[in-house]
C-alpha positions as CSV (number, residue, x, y, z in Angstrom):
1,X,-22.6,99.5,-36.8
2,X,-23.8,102.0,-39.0
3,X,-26.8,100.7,-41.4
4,X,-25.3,102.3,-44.8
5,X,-21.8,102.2,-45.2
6,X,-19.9,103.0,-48.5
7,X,-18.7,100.5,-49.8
8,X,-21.5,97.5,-48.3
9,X,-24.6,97.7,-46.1
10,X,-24.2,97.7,-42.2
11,X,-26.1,94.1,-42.4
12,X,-23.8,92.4,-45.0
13,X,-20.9,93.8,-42.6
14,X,-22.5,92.5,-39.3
15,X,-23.2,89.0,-41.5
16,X,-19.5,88.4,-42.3
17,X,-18.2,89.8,-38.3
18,X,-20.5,87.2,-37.1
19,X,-19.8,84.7,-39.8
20,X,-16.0,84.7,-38.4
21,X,-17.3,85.6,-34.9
22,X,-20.4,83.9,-33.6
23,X,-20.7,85.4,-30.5
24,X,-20.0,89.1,-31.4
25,X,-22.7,91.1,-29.9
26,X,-23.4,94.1,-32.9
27,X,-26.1,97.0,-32.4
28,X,-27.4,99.1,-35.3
29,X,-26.8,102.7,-35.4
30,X,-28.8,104.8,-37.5
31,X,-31.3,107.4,-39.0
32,X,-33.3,104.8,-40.2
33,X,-36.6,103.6,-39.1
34,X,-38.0,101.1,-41.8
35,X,-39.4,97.9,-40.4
36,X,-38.1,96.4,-42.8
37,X,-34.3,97.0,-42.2
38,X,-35.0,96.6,-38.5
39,X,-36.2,93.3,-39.2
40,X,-33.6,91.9,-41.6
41,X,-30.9,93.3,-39.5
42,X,-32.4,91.2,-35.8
43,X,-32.8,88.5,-38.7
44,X,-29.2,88.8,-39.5
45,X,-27.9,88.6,-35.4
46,X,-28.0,92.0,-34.7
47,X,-28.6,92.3,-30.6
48,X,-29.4,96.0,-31.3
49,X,-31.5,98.5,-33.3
50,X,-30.7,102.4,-32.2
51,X,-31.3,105.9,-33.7
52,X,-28.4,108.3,-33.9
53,X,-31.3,111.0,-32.4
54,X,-31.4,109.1,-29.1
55,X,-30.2,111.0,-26.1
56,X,-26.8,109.6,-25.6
57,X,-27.6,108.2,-21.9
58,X,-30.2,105.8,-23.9
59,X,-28.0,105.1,-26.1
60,X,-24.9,104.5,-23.2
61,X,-27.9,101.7,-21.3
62,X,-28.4,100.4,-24.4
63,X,-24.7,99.3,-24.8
64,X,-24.6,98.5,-21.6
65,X,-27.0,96.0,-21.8
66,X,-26.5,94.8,-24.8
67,X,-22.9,94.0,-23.5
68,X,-24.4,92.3,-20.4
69,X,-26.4,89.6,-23.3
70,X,-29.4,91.4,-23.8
71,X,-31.3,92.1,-26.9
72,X,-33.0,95.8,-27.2
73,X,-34.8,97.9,-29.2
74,X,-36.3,101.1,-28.1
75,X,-39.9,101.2,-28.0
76,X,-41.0,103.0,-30.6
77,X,-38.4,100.6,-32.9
78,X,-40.3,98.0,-31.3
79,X,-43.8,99.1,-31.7
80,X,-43.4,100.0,-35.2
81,X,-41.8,95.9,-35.6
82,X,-44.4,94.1,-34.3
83,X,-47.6,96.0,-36.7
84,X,-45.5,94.3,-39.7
85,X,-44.2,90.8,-37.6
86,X,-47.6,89.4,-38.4
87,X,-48.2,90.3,-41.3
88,X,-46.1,86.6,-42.8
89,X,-48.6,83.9,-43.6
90,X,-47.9,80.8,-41.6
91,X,-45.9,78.0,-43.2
92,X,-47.8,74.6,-44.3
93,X,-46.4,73.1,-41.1
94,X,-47.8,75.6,-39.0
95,X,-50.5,75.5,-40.1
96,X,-50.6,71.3,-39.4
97,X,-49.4,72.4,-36.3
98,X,-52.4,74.6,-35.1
99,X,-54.4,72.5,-36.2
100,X,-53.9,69.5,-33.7
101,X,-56.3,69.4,-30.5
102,X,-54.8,69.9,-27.1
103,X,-55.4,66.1,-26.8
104,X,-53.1,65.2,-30.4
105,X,-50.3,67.2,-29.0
106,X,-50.2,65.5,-25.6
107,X,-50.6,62.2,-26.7
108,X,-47.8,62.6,-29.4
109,X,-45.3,64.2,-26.6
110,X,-46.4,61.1,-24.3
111,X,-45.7,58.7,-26.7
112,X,-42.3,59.5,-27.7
113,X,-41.3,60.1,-24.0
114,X,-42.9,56.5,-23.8
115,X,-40.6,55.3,-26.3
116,X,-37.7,57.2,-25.1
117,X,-38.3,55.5,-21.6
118,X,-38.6,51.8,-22.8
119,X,-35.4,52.5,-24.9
120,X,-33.7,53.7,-21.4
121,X,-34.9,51.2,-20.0
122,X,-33.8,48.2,-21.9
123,X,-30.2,49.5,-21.9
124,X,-29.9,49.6,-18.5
């Protein structure tokens, strides 16, 4: 799917395709290298992100394994993503999250499997 279309962007056209068909496996096509779009567009379900100046055999494996259920991006795509992928501040949870000891996260995951067991247990 091409990035800019006329009459809509590439992403709002993937978003309503996928809205009426979940499992449809799109990959981007285009001149365009902004983070940004490469990002909203895997936001939005893409499976895909490729350059129309890719030798066609890349961009031929690239189908091909996206069509197999595989995610890709070329590397360069991908390099370029992930200098901007940190750059969002952690959410307040996250940050309670993180902030928990080893010790706090095991004991909470050993208590609720402790209360899922006497719950299994009694109906039995």
């Amino acid at each position: 799917m091409d990035l800019r279309l006329p009459d809509m962007s590439g992403i709002e056209a993937m978003i309503a395709i996928r809205t009426e068909f979940p499992e449809a496996r799109i990959i981007m096509l285009t001149t365009f290298e902004g983070d940004v779009e490469i990002q909203r567009a895997l936001e939005a379900g893409a499976k895909g992100y490729l350059l129309k100046s890719m030798p066609p055999s890349e961009l031929l494996d690239v189908i091909r394994q996206v069509h197999a259920g595989k995610k890709r991006i070329p590397p360069r795509i991908a390099s370029q993503l992930a200098e901007h992928l940190g750059d969002e501040p952690l959410t307040e949870r996250e940050h309670t999250c993180f902030a928990k000891s080893p010790a706090e996260i095991v004991t909470g995951i050993s208590r609720k499997n402790c209360s899922f067991q006497k719950k299994r247990s009694r109906s039995m």
